[in-house]
Every structure is written in structure tokens, then in C-alpha cells.
MIFI-720402 format. One line per 3 residues: number of its first residue (from 1); their letters; for each residue y, z negated, x of C-alpha. Coordinates in steps of 0.5 Angstrom, whole numbers, always signed. Example, Ala and Ser with C-alpha at 12.3 -4.5 7.8 and 13.67 -1.06 7.14 Angstrom:
! residues 2
1> AS> -9 -16 +25 ~ -2 -14 +27
! end
This chain:
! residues 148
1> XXX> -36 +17 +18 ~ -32 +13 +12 ~ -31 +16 +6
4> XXX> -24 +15 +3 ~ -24 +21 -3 ~ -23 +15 -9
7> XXX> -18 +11 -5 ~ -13 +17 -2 ~ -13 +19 -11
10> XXX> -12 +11 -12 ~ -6 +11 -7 ~ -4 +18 -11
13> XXX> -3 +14 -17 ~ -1 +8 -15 ~ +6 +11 -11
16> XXX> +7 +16 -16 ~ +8 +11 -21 ~ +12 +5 -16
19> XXX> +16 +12 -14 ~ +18 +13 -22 ~ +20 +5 -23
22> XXX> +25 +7 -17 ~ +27 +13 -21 ~ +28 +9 -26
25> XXX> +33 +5 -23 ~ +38 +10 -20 ~ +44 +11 -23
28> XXX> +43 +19 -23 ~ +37 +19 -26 ~ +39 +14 -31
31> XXX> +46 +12 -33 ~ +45 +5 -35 ~ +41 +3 -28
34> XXX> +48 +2 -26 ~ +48 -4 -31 ~ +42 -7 -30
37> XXX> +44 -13 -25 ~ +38 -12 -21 ~ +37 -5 -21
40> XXX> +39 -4 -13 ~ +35 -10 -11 ~ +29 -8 -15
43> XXX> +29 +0 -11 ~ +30 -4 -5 ~ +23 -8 -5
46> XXX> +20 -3 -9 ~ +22 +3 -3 ~ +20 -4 +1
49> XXX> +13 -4 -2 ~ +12 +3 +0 ~ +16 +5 +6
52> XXX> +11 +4 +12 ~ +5 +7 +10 ~ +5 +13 +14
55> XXX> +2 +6 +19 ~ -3 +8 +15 ~ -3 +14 +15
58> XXX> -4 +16 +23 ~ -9 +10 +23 ~ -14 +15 +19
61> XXX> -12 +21 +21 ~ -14 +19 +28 ~ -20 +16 +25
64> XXX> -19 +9 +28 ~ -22 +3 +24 ~ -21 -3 +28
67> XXX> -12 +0 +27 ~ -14 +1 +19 ~ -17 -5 +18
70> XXX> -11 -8 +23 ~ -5 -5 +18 ~ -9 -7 +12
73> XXX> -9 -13 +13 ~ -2 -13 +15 ~ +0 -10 +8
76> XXX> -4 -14 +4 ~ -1 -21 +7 ~ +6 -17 +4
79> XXX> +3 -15 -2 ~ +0 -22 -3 ~ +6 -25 -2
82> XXX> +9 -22 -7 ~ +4 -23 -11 ~ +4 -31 -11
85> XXX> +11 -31 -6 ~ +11 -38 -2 ~ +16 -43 -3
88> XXX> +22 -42 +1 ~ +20 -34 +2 ~ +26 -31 -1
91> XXX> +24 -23 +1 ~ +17 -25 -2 ~ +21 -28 -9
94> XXX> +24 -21 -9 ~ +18 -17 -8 ~ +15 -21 -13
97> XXX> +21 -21 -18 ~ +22 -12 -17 ~ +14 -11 -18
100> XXX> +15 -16 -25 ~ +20 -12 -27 ~ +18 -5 -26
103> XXX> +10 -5 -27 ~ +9 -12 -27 ~ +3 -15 -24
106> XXX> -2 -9 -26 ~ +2 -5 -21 ~ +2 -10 -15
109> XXX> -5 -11 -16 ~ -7 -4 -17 ~ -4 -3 -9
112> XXX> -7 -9 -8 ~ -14 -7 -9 ~ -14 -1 -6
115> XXX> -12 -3 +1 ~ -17 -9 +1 ~ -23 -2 -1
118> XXX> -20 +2 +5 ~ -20 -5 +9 ~ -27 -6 +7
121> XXX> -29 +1 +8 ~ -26 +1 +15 ~ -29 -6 +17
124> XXX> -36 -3 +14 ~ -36 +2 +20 ~ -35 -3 +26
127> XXX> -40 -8 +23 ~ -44 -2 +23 ~ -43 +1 +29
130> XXX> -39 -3 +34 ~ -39 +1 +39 ~ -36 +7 +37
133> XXX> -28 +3 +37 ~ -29 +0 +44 ~ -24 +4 +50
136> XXX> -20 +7 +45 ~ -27 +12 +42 ~ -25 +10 +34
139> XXX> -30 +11 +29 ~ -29 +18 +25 ~ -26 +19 +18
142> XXX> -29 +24 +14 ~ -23 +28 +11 ~ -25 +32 +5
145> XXX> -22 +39 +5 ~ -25 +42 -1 ~ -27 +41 -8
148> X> -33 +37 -8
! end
């Protein structure tokens, strides 16, 4: 069973602090964000960052390792992107511009590190027993429900 306590509380941080920088750029929670020239540019790539991660969400809750490991790396090629965007990648400079001026490289990194941890935890587990993904038998995901 994979264990993924510190990353569900990392993941808590990281779209807590994404969902301010997209409050903070909302004309009605502040009334200069109107004025800002990339305000609604930098909601759509921040929401963007976020919007799929209910993908994620169902590959462990059904506890399915080779979909997790699947998702995250699709998320992490996303995030790399907008960490170093591509030449002629207009959606990945976007990405890239939106996170440097809402939270900067910090943030990004911090979203970045914990989906390669749940990929790496997920592919630990098939490696440790392959078997237990083949014909649709996923590798359980331990669901903590308690305080310790």
C-alpha cells in the first residue's frame, strides 16, 4: 500500500497558495487586478496549472499506480514546460510567465516536486510487485482516515 499522507498535505499548500495568486487577480477581490495588464491571463494559466487534477484524484482513489504514474507524468511534462518553456511554445511561456509573476519559480517547483514524489511512490509499487497492476488488479492506495 502507498503511503501518500505528506504529499496529500503538500498538495493542500501548493493549491491553497495557486488559488490566492488567483484571487489576487480577480477585479472583485481586488479592484486594481483590473488594471493589471496580465491579470486575466495569469488566472487562466494558474486555474490551467490546477483544473485536471481530479485525473489524479480518481487514479488514487481507485488506487491504480500504473494511471497515477501515468498522470503525473503528463503533468509534470505541463509543469516542466512552464518551468523552462520550449521555443515557439506560446501556452508553456504563458504558463511560465503567470507562475513568475504569482509566486515565481518557488511555486511551480514546490507542484513540481510533489507530483515526481507520488510518481516515484506509485512506480515503487509496481516495481515492487508487478503483478498486482496486470488485468485491471491495481496496487492499492493506503487512505489514511485518522489522526495518526
Amino acid at each position: 500500500m502507498i503511503d501518500y499522507q505528506q504529499e496529500f498535505a503538500s498538495f493542500l499548500e501548493f493549491v491553497a497558495e495557486v488559488a490566492v495568486h488567483i484571487r489576487n487577480n480577480t477585479p472583485a477581490y481586488d479592484a486594481s487586478a483590473e488594471h493589471r495588464p496580465h491579470a486575466s491571463e495569469d488566472i487562466r494559466w494558474l486555474a490551467e496549472a490546477l483544473h485536471n487534477f481530479e485525473v489524479l484524484g480518481a487514479a488514487i482513489a481507485a488506487g491504480d499506480a500504473r494511471e497515477i504514474v501515468f498522470v503525473c507524468a503528463g503533468y509534470i511534462h505541463t509543469y516542466e514546460g512552464f518551468r523552462t518553456p520550449p521555443a515557439g511554445d506560446a501556452a508553456a511561456k504563458a504558463g511560465h510567465d503567470a507562475f513568475a509573476r504569482n509566486g515565481g519559480v518557488e511555486l511551480l517547483e514546490h507542484g513540481l516536486g510533489l507530483l515526481k514524489s507520488i510518481r516515484q511512490k506509485a512506480h515503487t509499487a509496481i516495481e515492487e510487485n508487478p503483478g498486482a497492476t496486470q488485468h485491471g488488479a491495481p496496487v492499492m492506495v493506503r487512505r489514511s482516515h485518522g489522526h495518526g
